[in-house]
N, C-alpha and C positions, 0 to 999 in steps of 0.2 A: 877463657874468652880470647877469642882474638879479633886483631883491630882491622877493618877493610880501609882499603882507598880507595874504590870508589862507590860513591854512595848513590849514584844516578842505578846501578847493578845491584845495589842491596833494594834500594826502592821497589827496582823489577819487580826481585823476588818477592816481596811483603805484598804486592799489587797481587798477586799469585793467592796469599795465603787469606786476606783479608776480605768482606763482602762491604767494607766502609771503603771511603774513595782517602788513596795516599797522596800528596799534594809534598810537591819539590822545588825546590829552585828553579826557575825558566818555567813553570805553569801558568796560565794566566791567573790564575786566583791563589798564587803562594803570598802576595803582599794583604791579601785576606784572612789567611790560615795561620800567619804570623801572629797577627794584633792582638794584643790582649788588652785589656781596658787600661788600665794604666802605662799612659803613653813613654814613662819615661825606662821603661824598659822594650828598646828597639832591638829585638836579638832575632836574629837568623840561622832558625834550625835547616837540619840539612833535609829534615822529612818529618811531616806530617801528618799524623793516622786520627780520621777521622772519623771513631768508631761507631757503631750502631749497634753488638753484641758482645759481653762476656767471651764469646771465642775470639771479636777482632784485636781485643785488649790482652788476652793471650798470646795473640800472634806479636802483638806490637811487643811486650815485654821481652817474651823471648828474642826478637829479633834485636834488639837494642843490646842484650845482653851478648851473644854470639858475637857482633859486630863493632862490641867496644864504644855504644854511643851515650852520650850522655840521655839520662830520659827523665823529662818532664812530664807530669801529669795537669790537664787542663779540666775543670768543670766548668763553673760560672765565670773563669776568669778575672775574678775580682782581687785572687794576690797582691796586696800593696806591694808586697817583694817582690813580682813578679817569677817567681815560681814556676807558675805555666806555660814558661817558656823559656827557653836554651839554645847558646851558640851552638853550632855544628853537631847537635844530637837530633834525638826523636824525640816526639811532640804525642804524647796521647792526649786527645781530643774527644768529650765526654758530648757536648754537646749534643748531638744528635741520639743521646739514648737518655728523653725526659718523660719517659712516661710514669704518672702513678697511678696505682690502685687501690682505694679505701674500703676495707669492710667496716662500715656503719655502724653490724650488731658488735663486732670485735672493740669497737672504735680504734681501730691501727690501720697503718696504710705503707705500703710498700714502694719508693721512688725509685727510678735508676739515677744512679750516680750523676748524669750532666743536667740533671732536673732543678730550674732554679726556684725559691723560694715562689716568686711569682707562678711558677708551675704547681705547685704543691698547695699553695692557697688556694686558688682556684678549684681545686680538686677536692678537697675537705671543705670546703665552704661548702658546697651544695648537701653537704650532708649537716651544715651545721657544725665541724666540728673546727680544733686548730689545735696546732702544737708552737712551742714559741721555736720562730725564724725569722732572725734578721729585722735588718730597718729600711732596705731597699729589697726592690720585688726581684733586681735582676742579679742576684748574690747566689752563688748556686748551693747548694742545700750538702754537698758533701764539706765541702771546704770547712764551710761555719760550724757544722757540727763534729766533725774530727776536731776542730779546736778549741771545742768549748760550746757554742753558739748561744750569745747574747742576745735579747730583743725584745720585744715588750709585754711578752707574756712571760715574763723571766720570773717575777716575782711570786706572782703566782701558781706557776706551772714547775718552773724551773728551767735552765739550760737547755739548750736543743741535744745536747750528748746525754742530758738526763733522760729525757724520752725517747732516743735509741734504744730499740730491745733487740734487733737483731741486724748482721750485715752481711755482705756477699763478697768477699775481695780477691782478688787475684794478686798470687803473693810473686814476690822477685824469683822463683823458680818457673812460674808460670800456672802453679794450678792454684784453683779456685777451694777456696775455704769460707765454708761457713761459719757462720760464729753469733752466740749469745751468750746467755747467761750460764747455760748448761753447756754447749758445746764450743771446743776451744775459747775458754772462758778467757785466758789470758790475754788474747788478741780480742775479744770483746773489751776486756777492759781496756788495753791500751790506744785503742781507737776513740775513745770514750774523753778527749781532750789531747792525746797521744799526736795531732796533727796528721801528717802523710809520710811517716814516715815506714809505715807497716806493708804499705800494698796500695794496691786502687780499688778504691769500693765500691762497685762498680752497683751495688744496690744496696741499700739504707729503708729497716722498718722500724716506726715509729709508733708510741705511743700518744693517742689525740683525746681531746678534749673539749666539753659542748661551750665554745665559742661563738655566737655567728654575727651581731651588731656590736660596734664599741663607740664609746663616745671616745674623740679623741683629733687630737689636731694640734696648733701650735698656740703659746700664750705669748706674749714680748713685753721686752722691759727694758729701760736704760743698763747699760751695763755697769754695776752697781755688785761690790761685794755684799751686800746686805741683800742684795736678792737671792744671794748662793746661799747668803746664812740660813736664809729664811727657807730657801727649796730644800737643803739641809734636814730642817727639822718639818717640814712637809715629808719626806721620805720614811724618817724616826716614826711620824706617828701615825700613815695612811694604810688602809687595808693593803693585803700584797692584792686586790683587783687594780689597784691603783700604780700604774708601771710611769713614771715622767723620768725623762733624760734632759738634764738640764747643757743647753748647746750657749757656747760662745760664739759669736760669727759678728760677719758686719751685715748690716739690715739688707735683705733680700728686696728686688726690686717686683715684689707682688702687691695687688691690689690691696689685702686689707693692711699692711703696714706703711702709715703716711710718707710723700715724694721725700719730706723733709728728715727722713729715717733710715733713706736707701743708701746702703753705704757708711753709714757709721756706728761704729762697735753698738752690738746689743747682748743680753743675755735671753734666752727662750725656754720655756717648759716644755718640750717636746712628751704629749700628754698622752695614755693610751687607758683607758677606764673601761674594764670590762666585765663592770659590775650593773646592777638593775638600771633600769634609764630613768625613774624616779630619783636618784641618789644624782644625775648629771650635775642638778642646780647646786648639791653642796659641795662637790667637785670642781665647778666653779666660781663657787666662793672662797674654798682654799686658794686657789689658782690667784684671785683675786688678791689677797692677802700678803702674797709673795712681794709685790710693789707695784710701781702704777705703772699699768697696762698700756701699752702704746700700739699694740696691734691684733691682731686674733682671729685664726682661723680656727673653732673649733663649733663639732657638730657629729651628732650618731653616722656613722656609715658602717657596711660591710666590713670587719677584721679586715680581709685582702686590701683593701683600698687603702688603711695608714699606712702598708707597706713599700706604697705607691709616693707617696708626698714629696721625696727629695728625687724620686726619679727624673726629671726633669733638669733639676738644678745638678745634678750626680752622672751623665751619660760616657759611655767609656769614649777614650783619648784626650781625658786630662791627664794630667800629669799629678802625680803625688807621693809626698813622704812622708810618713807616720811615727809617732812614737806613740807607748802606751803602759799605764802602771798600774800597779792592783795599790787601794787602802784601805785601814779597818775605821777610818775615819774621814771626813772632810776638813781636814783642819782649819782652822785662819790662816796658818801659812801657804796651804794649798791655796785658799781661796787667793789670797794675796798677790802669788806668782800668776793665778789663770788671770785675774782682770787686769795684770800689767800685760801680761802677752797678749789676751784680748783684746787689748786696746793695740791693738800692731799688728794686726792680722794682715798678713802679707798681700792677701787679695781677698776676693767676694765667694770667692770656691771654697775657702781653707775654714777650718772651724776646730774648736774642739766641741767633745762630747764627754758628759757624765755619767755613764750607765750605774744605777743602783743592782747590788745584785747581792740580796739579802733574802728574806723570807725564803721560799720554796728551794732556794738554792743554795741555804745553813741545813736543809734536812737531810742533803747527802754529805758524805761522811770526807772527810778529805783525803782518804784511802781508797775511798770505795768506788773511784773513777781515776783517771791520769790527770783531769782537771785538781789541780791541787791547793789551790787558793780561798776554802771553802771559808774562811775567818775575813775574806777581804769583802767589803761592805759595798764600794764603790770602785769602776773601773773607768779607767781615765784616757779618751782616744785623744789623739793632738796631732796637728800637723798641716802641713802647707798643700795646698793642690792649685795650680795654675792654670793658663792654658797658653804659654809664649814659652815654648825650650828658653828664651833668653834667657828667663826669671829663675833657673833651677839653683844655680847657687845662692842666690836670697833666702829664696822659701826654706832649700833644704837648712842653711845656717844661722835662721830665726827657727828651727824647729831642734836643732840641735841647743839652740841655745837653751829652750825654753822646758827642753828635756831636762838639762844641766841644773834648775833653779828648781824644779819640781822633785827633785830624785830626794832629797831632806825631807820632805813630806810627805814621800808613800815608802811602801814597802819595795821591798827586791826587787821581785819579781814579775810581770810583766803579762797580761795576756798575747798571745802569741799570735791570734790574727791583729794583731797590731804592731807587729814587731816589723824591721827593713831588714832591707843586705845585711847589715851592718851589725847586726843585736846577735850573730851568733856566739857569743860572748855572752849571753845572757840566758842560755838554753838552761843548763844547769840549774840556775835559781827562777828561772820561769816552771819550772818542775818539781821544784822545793824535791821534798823526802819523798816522790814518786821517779825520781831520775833513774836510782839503780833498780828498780822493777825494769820499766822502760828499756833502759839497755839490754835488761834479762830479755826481753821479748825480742827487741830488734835483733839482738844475735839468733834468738830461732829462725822469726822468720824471712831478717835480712843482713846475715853475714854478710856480705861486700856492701852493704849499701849503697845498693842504687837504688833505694829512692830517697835522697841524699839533696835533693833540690825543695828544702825546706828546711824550718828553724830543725836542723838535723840533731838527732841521736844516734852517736856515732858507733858502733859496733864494737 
């Protein structure tokens, strides 16, 4: 490789090579092609490729690599690390290639890479079907699933990497590989929770399932460890149709939770039931049982639409810092730490989340994908999000803290779309006994590592 000085002349070229539009310093729309949703990562790459084909994402890699620049891969842009984007390199930019195609009779359906969950739902709805993705609609679909992909049909269905059966990526030499279960199985697997560190996958086909109405919405309650005990052993004994994420926050300022509630710490059943709509009312009355109920959104809609609920309260250029841990338990000391930190939740944005991730997702093997945490029962999001830059050292040092009091209580390891800058110290045990596979892979397919701008496996 060798390194250019000037990057306005490697631009030229790339403009030359690509049929997506490149975007530089001095364009009117570079402070556009910059931003990525999470505002506290303000980095200025020196160019931008804004792809709309598997050959513009060619052009882009190789040229990053000739020219010695750093490269980031962007889809949905929702990186709490901010990932999708870097000083002084190249920017590949997925967005503008979301198209998907479902075949009905197959039940599988084929995305491209900048396609967000919101895109994909949409798409498999009309046929009735779904595969589990995400809790917000505008998370883009490659991201979640290279690391895992959490969401509410997790219990039932399983992971979003467990319903990947096939992908399309463009590796750090620039050519295009296919991969599933038979061919180049190994980069099958390691994509398969493996993160971004293999290539950009520039197309993802999934495995769907007959989804189309769910009941499903929010429950509320005083923030109260008896209601985690109680959500606790609601999880232990509910069908896996029954997918609930129990959320810490301070009461959101919507209609169905009272004026006298907005703003002060609560706990939620974040509720996804996608079982018969006769069964709603007993669903309900677990929900009910949990403690007393101070607010409640819930009701049958379209799958797509729970995906929608926090979009609103959620839109990109906040600011945010995360942490995150796998347990085979909820313990009382867990519950102990979340409703002291709950009750201090630095702002009205910031929350934690409980994701259960049991049933469908103990019947893959903890080998038999690069997700390696298949014994952990509950997954633990946490963290500060803002919207005043002044507030960043609060937030970020109530969530550090709150990491710190939590770490006694769960395991090692960590899901890794929840990890920051900071957690690269944590790669190794976020990959438990799948780490030395992984590095076997990354050496194939990316000796120098560059794509290196993520919870990295170093070569």
């Amino acid at each position: 490789m060798t390194t250019t000085t000037n990057p306005q002349t490697t631009a030229d070229t790339l403009r030359g090579a690509v049929r997506g539009t490149v975007v530089t310093r001095g364009d009117p729309s570079y402070d556009e092609a910059r931003r990525v949703y999470n505002a506290l990562h303000d980095r200025r790459p020196a160019v931008v490729v804004h792809a709309v084909d598997a050959g513009d994402v060619i052009a882009a890699v190789l040229h990053a690599r000739e020219h010695g620049l750093p490269l980031a891969v962007r889809g949905g842009s929702h990186s709490v690390a901010g990932f999708g984007t870097v000083d002084d390199g190249l920017v590949v930019d997925l967005s503008r290639m979301r198209g998907v195609r479902v075949d009905p009779e197959a039940r599988t359906a084929r995305a491209e890479g900048g396609a967000t969950w919101g895109d994909f739902n949409h798409a498999t709805h009309a046929f009735g079907l779904a595969t589990t993705g995400g809790v917000v609609s505008s998370t883009g679909i490659g991201g979640l699933t290279l690391g895992g992909g959490m969401g509410h049909l997790a219990r039932r269905y399983g992971l979003s990497c467990d319903n990947l059966i096939a992908a399309d990526v463009v590796t750090a030499e620039g050519t295009l590989v296919s991969c599933d279960a038979d061919r180049n199985a190994d980069l099958f697997w390691a994509l398969r929770g493996g993160g971004g560190n293999f290539g950009v996958a520039v197309s993802l086909a999934y495995r769907l399932h007959p989804v189309t109405d769910v009941f499903g919405g929010l429950s509320c309650y005083p923030l109260d460890g008896d209601v985690a005990r109680a959500w606790r052993e609601l999880i232990a004994d509910s069908p896996e149709e029954l997918n609930s994420i129990l959320v810490l926050a301070l009461g959101p300022e919507e209609p169905f939770l009272p004026e006298r509630w907005h703003g002060r710490p609560i706990c939620a059943a974040f509720t996804c039931f996608s079982g018969p709509e006769a069964e709603d009312e007993k669903v309900l009355a677990r929900l009910d049982g949990l403690g007393p109920v101070i607010g409640r959104f819930m009701e049958r809609m379209p799958y797509p639409v729970i995906n929608t609920l926090f979009d609103e309260q959620l839109p990109a250029g906040l600011y945010h810092y995360w942490k995150g841990n796998f347990s085979r338990e909820l313990s009382d000391g867990a519950i102990a730490v979340h409703t002291e930190y709950g009750a201090t939740m630095p702002s009205l944005e910031s929350d934690t989340a409980i994701f259960p991730i049991d049933g469908a997702c103990h019947r893959v093997g903890p080998e038999e994908t690069a997700f390696a945490y298949r014994d952990a029962v509950f997954s633990h999001s946490f963290g500060g999000t803002w919207t005043d830059p002044a507030d960043s050292d609060r937030n970020i040092a109530w969530t550090r803290a709150y990491d710190t009091a939590l770490r006694p209580h769960t395991q090692e390891g960590g899901y890794v779309n929840f990890m920051d800058t900071d957690d690269q110290n944590r790669v190794r045990v976020n990959y438990r006994q799948n780490y030395d596979r992984l590095r076997t892979v990354k050496r194939r397919y990316d000796p120098d590592n560059v794509f290196r701008l993520n919870q990295n496996i170093a070569p």
